[in-house]
N, C-alpha and C positions, 0 to 999 in steps of 0.2 A: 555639783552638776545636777541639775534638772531632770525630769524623768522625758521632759520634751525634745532633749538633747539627743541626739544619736554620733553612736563610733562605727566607722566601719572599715572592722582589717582585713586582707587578705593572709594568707598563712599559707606554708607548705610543711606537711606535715611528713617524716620519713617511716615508717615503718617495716619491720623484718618479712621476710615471705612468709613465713609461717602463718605469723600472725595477722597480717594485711586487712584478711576479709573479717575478722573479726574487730579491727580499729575503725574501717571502714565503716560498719554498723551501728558501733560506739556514737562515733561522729555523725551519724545521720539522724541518731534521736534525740539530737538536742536543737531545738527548734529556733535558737539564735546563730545556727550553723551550718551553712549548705557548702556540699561538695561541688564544685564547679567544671573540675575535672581531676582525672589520675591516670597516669604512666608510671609504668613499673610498680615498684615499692613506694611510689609518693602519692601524696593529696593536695590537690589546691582547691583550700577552704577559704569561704569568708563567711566572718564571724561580723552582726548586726545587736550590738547592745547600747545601754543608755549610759556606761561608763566607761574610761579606759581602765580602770580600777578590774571592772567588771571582766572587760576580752581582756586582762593581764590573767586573770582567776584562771578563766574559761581555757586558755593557754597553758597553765601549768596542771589542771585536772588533764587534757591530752596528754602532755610529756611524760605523765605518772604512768600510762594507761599500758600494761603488759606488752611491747609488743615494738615501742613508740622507740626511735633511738634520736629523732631530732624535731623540733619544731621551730621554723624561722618566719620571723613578721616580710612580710615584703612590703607592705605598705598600712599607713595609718591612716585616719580622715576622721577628724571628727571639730566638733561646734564647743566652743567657752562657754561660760552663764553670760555670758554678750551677744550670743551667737555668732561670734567671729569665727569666721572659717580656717581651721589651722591646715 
């Protein structure tokens, strides 16, 4: 894939109370990922990278992250080296 190419997923991320506001901050410094909203213990993030390789990465550095007990895709979107819309 291209570097012209773009993926764009949605995610909701769960994490414990404890830890919350500290994933929360995790997740805001990385700049391929904005929080869109949260209730309770969750995050709804969409992650803007040039692979799906890339937001599969970006997804399993969250899940590692102290605190994290689930991460689910809700949706994928992204372009082939064709640019055919998947």
């Amino acid at each position: 894939m291209n570097q012209d190419n773009q993926v764009v997923s949605s995610i909701l991320v769960h994490a414990d109370a404890d830890n919350f506001a500290i994933v929360k901050e995790k997740i805001a410094l990385v700049p391929q990922m904005e929080i869109i909203e949260t209730d309770e213990n969750k995050l709804a993030v969409v992650l803007e990278t040039v692979s799906t390789e890339y937001a599969v990465g970006l997804c399993e550095d969250i899940r590692r992250l102290e605190g994290v007990s689930g991460v689910e895709i809700i949706s994928h979107f992204f372009e082939d080296e064709n640019n055919n819309i998947q």
